[in-house]
C-alpha positions as CSV (number, residue, x, y, z in Angstrom):
1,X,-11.3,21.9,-19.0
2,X,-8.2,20.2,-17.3
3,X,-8.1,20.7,-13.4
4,X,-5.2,22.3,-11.8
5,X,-2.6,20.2,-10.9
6,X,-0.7,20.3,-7.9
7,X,2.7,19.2,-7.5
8,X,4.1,18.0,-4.3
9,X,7.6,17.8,-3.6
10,X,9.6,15.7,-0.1
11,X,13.3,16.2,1.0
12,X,15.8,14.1,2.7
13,X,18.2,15.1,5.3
14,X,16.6,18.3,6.6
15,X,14.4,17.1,9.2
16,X,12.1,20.2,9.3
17,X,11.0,21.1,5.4
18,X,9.0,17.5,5.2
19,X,6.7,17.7,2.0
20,X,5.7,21.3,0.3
21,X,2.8,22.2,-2.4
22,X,3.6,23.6,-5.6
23,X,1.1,25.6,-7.6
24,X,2.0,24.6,-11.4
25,X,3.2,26.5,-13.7
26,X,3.9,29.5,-11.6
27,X,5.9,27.1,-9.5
28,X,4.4,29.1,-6.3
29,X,4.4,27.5,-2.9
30,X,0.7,26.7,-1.9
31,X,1.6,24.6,1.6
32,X,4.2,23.1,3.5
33,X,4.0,20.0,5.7
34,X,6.8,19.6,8.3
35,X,7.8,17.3,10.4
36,X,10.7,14.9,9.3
37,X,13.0,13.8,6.0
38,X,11.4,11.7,3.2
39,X,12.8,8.4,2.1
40,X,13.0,8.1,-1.8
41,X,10.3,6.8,-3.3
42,X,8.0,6.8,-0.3
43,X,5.2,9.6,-0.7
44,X,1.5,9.4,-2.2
45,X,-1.6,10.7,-2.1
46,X,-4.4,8.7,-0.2
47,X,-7.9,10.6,-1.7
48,X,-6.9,13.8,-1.9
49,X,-7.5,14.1,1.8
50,X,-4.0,12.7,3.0
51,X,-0.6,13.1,2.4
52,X,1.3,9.9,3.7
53,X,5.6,9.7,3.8
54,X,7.4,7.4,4.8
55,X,9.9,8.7,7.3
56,X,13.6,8.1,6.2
57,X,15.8,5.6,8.4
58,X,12.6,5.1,10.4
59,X,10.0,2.4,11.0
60,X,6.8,5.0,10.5
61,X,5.0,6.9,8.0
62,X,4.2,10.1,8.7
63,X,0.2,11.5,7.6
64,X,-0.9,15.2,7.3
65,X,-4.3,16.6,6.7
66,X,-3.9,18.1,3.0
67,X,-5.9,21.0,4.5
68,X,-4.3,21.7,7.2
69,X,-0.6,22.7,7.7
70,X,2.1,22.7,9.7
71,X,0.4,20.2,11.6
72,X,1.3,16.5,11.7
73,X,-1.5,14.4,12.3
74,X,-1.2,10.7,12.3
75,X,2.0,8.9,12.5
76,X,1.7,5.1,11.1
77,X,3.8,2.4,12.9
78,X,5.3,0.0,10.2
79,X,7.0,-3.6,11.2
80,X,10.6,-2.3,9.8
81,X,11.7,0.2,8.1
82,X,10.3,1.3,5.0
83,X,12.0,1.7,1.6
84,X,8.9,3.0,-1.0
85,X,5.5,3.4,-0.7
86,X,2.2,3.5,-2.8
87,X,-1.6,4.0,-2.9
88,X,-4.2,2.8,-5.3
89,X,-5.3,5.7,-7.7
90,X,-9.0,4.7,-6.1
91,X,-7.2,4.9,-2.6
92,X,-8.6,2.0,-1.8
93,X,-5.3,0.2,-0.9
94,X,-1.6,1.0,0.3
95,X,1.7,-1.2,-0.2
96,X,4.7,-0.2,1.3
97,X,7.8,-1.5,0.5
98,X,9.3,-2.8,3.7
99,X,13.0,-4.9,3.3
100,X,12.6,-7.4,0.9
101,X,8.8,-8.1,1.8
102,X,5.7,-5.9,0.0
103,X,2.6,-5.4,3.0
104,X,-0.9,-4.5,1.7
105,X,-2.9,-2.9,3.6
106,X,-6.9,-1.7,3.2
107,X,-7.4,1.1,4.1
108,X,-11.2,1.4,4.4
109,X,-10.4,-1.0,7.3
110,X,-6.6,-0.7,8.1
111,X,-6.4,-4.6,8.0
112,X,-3.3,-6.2,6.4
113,X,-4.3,-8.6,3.4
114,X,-1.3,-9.9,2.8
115,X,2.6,-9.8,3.5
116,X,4.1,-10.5,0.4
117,X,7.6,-12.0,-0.1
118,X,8.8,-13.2,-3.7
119,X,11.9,-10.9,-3.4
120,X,15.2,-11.7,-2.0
121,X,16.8,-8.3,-1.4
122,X,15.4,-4.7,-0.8
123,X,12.8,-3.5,-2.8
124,X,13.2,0.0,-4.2
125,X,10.2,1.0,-5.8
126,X,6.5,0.8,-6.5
127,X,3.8,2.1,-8.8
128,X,0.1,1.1,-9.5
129,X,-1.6,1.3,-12.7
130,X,-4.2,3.8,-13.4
131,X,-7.0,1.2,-12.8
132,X,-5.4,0.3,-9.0
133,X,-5.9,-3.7,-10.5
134,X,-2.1,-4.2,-11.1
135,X,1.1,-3.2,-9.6
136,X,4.8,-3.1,-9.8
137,X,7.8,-3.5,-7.7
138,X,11.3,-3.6,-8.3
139,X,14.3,-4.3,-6.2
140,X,18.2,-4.7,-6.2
141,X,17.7,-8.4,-6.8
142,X,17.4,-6.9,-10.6
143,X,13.7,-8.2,-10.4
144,X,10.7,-6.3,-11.4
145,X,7.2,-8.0,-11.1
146,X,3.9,-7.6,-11.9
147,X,1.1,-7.9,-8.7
148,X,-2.3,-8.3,-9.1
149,X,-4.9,-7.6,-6.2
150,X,-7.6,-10.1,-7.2
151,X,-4.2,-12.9,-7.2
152,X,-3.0,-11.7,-3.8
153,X,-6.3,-12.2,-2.3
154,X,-6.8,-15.7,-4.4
155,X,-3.5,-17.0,-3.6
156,X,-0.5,-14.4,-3.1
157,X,1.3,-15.3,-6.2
158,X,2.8,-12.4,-8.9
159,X,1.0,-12.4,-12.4
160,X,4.7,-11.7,-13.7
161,X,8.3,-12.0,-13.2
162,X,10.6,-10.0,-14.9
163,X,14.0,-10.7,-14.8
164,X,16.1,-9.2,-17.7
165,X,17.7,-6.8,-15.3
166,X,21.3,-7.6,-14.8
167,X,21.8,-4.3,-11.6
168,X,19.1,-3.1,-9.6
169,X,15.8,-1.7,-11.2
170,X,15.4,1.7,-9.6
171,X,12.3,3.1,-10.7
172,X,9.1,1.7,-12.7
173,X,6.2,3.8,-14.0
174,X,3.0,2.2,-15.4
175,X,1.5,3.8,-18.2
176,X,-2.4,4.3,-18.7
177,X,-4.9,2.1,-19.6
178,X,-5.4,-0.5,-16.7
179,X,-4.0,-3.9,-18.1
180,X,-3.5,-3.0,-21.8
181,X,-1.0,-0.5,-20.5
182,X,2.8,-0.4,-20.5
183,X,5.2,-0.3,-17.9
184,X,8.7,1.3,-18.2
185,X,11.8,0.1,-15.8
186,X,15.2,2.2,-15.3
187,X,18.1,0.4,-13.9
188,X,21.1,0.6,-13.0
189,X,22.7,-1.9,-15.9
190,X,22.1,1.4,-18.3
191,X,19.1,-0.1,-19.4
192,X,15.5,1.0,-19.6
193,X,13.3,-1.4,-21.1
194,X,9.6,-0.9,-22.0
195,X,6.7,-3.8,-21.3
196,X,3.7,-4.6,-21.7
197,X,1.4,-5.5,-18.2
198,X,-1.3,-7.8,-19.5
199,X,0.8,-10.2,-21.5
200,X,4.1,-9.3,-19.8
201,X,6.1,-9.4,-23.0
202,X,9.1,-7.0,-23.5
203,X,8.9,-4.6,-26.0
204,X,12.3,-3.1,-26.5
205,X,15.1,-2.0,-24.4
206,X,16.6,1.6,-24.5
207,X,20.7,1.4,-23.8
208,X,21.7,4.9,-23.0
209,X,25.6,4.2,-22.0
210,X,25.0,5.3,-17.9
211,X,23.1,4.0,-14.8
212,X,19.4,4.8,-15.9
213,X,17.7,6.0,-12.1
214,X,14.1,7.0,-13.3
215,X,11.7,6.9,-15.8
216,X,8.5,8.4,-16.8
217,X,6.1,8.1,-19.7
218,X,3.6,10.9,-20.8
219,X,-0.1,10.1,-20.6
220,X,-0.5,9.7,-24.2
221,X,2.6,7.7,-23.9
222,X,4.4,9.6,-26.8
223,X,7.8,9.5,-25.1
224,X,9.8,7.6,-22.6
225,X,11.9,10.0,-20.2
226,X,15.0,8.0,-19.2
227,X,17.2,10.3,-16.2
228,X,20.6,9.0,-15.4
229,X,23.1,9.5,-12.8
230,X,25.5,12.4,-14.1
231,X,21.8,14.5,-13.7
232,X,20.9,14.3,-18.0
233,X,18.1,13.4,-18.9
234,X,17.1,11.5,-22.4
235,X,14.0,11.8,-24.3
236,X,13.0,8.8,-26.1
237,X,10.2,9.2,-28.9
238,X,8.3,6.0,-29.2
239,X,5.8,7.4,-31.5
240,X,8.6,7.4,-34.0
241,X,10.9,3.9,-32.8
242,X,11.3,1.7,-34.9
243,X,9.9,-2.2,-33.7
244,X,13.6,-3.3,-32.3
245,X,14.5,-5.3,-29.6
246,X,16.9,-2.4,-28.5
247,X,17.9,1.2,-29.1
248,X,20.8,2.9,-28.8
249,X,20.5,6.4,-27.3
250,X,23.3,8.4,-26.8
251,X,23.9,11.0,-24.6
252,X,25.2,13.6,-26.7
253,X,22.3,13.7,-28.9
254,X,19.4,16.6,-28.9
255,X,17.0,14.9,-27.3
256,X,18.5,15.1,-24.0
257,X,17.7,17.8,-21.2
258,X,20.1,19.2,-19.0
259,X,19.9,21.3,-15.8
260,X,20.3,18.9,-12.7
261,X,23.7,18.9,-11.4
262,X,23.5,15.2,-10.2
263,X,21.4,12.3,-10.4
264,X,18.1,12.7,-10.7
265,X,15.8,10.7,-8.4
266,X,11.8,11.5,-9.3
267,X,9.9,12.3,-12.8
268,X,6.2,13.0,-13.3
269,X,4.9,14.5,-16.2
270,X,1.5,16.9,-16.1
271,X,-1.6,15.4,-17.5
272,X,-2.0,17.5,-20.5
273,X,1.2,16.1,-21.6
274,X,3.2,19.6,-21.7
275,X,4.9,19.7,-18.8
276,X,8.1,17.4,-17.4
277,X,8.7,18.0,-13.6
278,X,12.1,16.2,-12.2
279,X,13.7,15.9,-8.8
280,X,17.6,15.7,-7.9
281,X,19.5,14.9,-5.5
282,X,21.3,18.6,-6.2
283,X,18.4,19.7,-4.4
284,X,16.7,21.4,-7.4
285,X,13.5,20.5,-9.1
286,X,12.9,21.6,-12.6
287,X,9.9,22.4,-14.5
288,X,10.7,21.4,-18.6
289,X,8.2,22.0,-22.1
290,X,8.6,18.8,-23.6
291,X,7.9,20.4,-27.0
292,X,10.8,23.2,-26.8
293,X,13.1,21.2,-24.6
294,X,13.4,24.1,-22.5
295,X,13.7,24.7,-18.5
296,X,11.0,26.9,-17.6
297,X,11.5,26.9,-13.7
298,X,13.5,25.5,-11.1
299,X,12.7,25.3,-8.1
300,X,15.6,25.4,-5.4
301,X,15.0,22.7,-2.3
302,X,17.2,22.7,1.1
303,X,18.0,18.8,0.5
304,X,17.8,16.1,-1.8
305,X,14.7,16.2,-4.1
306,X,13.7,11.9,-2.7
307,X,10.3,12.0,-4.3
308,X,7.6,14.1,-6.2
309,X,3.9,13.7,-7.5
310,X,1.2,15.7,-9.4
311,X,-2.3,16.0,-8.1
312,X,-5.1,17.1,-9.6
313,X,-7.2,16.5,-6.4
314,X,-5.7,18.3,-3.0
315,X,-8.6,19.1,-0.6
316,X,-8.3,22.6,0.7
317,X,-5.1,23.3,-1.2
318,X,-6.1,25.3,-4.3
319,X,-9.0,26.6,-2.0
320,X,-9.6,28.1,1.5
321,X,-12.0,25.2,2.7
322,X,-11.9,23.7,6.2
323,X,-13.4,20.7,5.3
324,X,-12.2,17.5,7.4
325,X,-11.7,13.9,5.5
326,X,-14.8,12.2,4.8
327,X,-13.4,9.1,6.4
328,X,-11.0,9.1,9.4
329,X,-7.6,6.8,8.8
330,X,-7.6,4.0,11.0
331,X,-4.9,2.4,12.8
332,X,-3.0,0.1,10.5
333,X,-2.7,-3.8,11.6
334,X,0.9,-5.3,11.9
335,X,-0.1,-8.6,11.9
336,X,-2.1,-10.2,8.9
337,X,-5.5,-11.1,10.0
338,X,-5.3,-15.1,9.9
339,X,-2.5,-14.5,12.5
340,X,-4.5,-12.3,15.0
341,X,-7.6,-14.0,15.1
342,X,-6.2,-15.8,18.5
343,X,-5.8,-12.7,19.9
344,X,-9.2,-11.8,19.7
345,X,-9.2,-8.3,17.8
346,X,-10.6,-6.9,15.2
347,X,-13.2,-9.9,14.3
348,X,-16.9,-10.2,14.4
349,X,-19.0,-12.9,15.1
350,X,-20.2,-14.2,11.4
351,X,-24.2,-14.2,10.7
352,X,-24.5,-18.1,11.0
353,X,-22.7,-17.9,14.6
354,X,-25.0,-15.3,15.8
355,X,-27.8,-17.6,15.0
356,X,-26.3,-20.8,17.2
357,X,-26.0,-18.1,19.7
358,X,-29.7,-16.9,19.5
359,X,-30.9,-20.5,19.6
360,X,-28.6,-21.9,22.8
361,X,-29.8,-18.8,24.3
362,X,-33.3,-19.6,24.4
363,X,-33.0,-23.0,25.0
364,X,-30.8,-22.1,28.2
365,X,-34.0,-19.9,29.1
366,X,-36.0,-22.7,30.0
367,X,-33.2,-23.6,32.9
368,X,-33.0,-20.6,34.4
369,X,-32.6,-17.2,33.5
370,X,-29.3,-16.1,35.7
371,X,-27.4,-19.6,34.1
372,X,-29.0,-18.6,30.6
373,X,-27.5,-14.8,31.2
374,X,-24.3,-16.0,32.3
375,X,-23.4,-18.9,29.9
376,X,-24.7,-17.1,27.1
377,X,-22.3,-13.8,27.9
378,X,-19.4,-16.4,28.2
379,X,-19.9,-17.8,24.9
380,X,-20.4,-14.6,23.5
381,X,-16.6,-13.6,25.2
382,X,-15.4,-17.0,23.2
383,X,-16.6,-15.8,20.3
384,X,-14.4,-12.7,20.2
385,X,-11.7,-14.9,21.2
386,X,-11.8,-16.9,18.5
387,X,-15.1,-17.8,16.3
388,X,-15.4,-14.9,14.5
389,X,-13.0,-16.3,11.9
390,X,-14.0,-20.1,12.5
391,X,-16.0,-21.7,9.7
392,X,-19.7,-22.7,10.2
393,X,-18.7,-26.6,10.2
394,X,-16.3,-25.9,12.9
395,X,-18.7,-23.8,15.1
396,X,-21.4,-26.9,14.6
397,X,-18.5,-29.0,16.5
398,X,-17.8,-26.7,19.1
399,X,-21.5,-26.1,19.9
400,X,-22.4,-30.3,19.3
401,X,-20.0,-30.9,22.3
402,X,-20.5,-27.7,24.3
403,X,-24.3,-29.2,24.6
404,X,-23.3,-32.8,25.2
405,X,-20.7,-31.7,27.9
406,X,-23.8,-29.5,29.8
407,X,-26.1,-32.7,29.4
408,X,-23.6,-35.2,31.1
409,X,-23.5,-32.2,33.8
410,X,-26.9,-32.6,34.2
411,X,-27.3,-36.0,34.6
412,X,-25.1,-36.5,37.5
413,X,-26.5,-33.7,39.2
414,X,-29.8,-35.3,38.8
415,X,-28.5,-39.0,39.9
416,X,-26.4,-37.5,42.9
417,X,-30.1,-36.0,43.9
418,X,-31.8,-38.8,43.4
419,X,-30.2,-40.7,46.0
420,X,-31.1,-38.3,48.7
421,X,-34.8,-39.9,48.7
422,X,-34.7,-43.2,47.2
423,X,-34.3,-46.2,49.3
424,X,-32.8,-49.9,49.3
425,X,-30.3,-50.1,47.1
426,X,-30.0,-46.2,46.2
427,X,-29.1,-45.7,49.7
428,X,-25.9,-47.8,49.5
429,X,-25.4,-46.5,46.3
430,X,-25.5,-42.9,48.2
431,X,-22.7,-44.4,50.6
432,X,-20.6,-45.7,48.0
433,X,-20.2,-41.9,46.2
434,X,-19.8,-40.0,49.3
C-alpha cells in the first residue's frame, strides 16, 4: 500500500502565508507555516522533520518544525542571497544555490564541504537524484551540469557539463534510478531536452514553439511534462517517441493541459503516477489525472505559486503526534572548514595528537607538577587553535622543536646556577654574564 502523500505549497509576495500542507486528493489544508515569502525554487524537505525555505530577496532560510505550526523555528544565515535550494532524498546533505556559486553543506554536522563555483551567472535551479549520489544545477549561463558528492569531496570538479542551451535553463528534474536515470531540462530557448546522468549523452530535444519554464517526469518515466510561459502545459509520451534527435510538439495539439492563466513555475507528479500537481504564478495550483487530461482541483493561493513538493513522509502532519526531531539542526558554517581552522572552531584534536599530548605530559611530570599542569593546558589551548586539522608529520615538527626549545631553556638555567658555587674561572665567568 502506497503512503499518503503530502503536498506542500510556498508563495511569493505575501509575507505572511509562508509554506501550507495539502492533504492529496481532497486538496484539504493540513498546516500552514508562516513567516515570510518563498523564492522560486527554494523549498525542501530535510527528513520529514523540517521544512526549510529560502526567504525571497533575503540572505536566510527560514526552518519550521513539520509538527508544529505557526511557529518559526530556526532561521539559517546564508553568505548572500539565495536563488534555489535542495536536500538529499537521504537528507544527508543541502546545496543552496547562492549567485553564481553552489555551497554544500552537511547537515549531520552543519559544516560546509565545499563552495562550488563552475558557473558564471546566477544559478536557477537544483534537483538531486533519487539515490542523493548525483545532482543538477542549471543557470542563465544556459549551462546545466551534473555534480557528484564523492567528486566534490575528491576534487570539486562536475562529472558533466551540458551546454546545448542557447537561453537560461529554468528548471531540471532527475528521474529515478540513481545514475542509470534521466534528467530532463526546460529553458527558455523553447527547448526541453532529455539526458541521460551516468554517461551524460543527450537523448532527444522536445521544441514546443514558446519559453519552456518547468519540467517533470512521472516515476515510471512514461511522459515528460513540459509547462511554458503563456500557462499550457504539454504532455510528451516517451513510451511512444520515436529515437530522434528532436521532436516537434505543438501547442495546439491534445496533449496539452490548460488551466493556469500564466506561466507556470513548479511541477511534481504523485508517486503512483496518476496525479500531475502544477504551480503558477496566477496564484493557482492545479491538481490534473494524467490519464483523462482533466483538472480535478485547484487550489486558489494569495500570491505566486514559487515552489511545490510531494511528501510521503511529514512528521506529525497526517497525525496528531508531538514528537520532536530526532536530531536538532545545527548552526550552518559560512566559511568552508580549511578556511576556519585558524580561527580555532569547530575542530578536534586528531587521535595521533592526543597521544604526543599524553606522552609530553608525563614526561613534564617528572619536572614538576604545577609546570607539567600548566604547559600541558597551554598546548592543549594550541591545539584548538590550530592542530586539530594539522597532519601527523607536521605535529612531529612542532613537538621536535617545542622539546628542543624547553632543553636549551634548561641548560642555561642550569649554567647561570652553576656559577653561583663554582670557583676560579666560573667566578669570572659569573662576572662576565651579570
Amino acid at each position: 500500500m502506497a503512503l499518503p502523500e503530502v503536498l506542500l505549497t510556498a508563495v511569493g509576495g505575501d509575507g505572511t502565508c509562508g509554506v501550507r500542507a495539502w492533504a492529496l486528493p481532497s486538496a484539504l489544508p493540513l498546516m500552514a507555516y508562516r513567516g515570510g515569502s518563498t523564492a522560486p525554487r527554494s523549498m525542501c524537505v530535510l527528513r520529514g522533520e523540517y521544512v526549510l525555505a529560502a526567504q525571497a530577496g533575503k540572505q536566510y532560510i527560514n526552518v519550521w518544525e513539520t509538527q508544529r505550526k505557526d511557529q518559526l523555528q530556526q532561521k539559517v544565515i546564508c553568505p548572500g542571497v539565495v536563488t534555489c535550494l535542495v536536500a538529499s532524498p537521504d537528507g544527508l546533505h543541502i546545496v543552496v544555490g547562492i549567485a553564481e556559486s553552489l555551497y554544500v553543506w552537511e547537515t549531520s554536522s552543519g559544516g560546509l564541504l565545499d563552495v562550488l563555483c563552475r558557473h558564471y551567472q546566477d544559478i536557477m535551479c537544483l534537483s538531486f537524484a533519487d539515490d542523493g549520489g548525483h545532482f543538477v544545477s542549471g543557470g542563465k549561463d544556459n549551462l546545466a551540469i551534473v555534480w557528484s558528492l564523492a567528486g566534490i569531496l575528491r576534487n570539486g570538479e562536475p562529472r558533466h557539463v551540458w551546454n546545448q542551451h542557447t537561453l537560461p535553463v529554468m528548471d531540471v528534474c532527475c528521474g529515478v534510478g540513481g545514475v542509470r536515470a534521466r534528467v530532463a531540462t526546460a529553458s527558455l530557448d523553447q527547448t526541453a531536452k532529455l539526458w541521460e546522468l551516468g554517461s551524460g549523452l543527450l537523448l532527444f530535444s522536445v521544441v514546443l514553439g514558446m519559453p519552456v519554464t518547468a519540467v517533470a517526469l512521472d516515476p515510471a518515466e512514461y511522459w515528460l511534462f513540459c509547462g511554458t510561459s503563456p500557462g499550457t502545459i504539454s504532455v510528451v509520451p516517451l513510451h511512444t517517441t520515436k529515437r530522434e534527435q528532436m521532436v516537434q510538439i505543438n501547442a495546439e495539439e491534445k496533449n496539452c493541459l490548460r488551466g493556469h492563466k500564466a506561466e507556470v513555475t513548479c511541477m511534481a507528479v504523485t508517486m503512483d503516477g496518476g496525479m500531475l500537481v502544477s504551480g503558477s504564478a496566477d496564484g493557482t495550483v492545479c491538481l490534473w489525472d494524467i490519464d483523462s487530461g482533466q483538472c480535478i482541483r485547484t487550489i486558489p493561493h494569495k500570491g505566486p505559486v514559487n515552489a511545490l513538493l510531494l511528501a510521503s513522509r511529514l512528521r506529525g502532519v497526517l497525525s496528531n503526534a508531538e514528537a520532536r526531531p530526532s536530531l536538532p539542526l545545527p548552526r550552518f558554517s559560512r566559511l568552508p572548514r580549511t578556511a576556519e581552522a585558524g580561527g580555532g572552531t569547530d575542530f578536534f584534536i586528531a587521535p595521533e595528537e592526543q597521544i604526543y599530548s599524553n606522552v609530553l605530559s608525563s614526561w613534564m611530570g617528572s619536572v614538576g607538577e604545577q609546570q607539567s599542569s600548566s604547559l600541558s593546558t597551554d598546548f592543549q589551548w594550541d591545539s584548538s587553535l590550530g592542530f586539530g586539522w594539522a597532519t601527523q608529520g607536521l605535529s612531529c615538527l612542532v613537538l621536535k622543536a617545542f622539546l628542543c626549545c624547553f632543553g636549551c631553556m634548561l641548560g642555561v638555567i642550569v649554567l647561570l646556577e652553576a656559577t653561583t658555587w663554582l670557583p676560579g674561572p666560573c667566578k669570572e665567568l659569573d662576572h662576565g654574564y651579570s
